[in-house]
N, C-alpha and C positions, 0 to 999 in steps of 0.2 A: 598523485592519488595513491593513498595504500592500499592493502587487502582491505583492511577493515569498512575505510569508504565504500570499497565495491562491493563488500556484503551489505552494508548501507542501503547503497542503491538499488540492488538486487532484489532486496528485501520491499522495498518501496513498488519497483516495478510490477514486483508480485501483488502487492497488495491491490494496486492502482489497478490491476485486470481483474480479479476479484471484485471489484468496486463495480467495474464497468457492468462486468457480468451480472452481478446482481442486481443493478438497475433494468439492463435487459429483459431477468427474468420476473422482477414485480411488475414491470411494462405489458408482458407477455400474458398477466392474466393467469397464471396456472404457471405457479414456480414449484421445478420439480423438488426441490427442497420443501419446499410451504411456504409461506409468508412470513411468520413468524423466525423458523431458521434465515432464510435470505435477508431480510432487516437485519435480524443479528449480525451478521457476515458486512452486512454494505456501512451498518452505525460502528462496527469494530473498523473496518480496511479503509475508512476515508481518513479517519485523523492520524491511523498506524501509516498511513502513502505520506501525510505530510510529515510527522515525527520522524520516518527514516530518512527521507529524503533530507531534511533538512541538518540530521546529525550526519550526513554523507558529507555536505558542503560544508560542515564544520570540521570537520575532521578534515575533510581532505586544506582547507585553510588554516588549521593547525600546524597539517603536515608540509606546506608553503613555506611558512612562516619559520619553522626552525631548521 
């Protein structure tokens, strides 16, 4: 694993709670964002958690491999 994997990941993690949360709060009926921002937030952090995540386990198979 390198640094860069781990900010990969990191970055992923972050998003993927992000994600969670803002399903919570469109559930919740009365998001303290609005609807309008939390949407934004959950259609940006769902495909941003799989893009890092996934340049995380490339990189870090990169870094394997040589």
């Amino acid at each position: 694993m390198t640094p860069k994997s781990g900010i990969f990941l990191f970055g992923s993690c972050i998003s993927a709670i992000a994600s969670v949360g803002s399903v919570f709060e469109l559930t919740s009926g009365v998001p303290e964002l609005g609807v309008l921002a939390t949407s934004l937030i959950l259609a940006a952090a769902v495909p941003l958690t799989v893009i890092l995540f996934l340049a995380a386990v490339k990189d870090t198979k990169n870094s394997m491999n040589s």
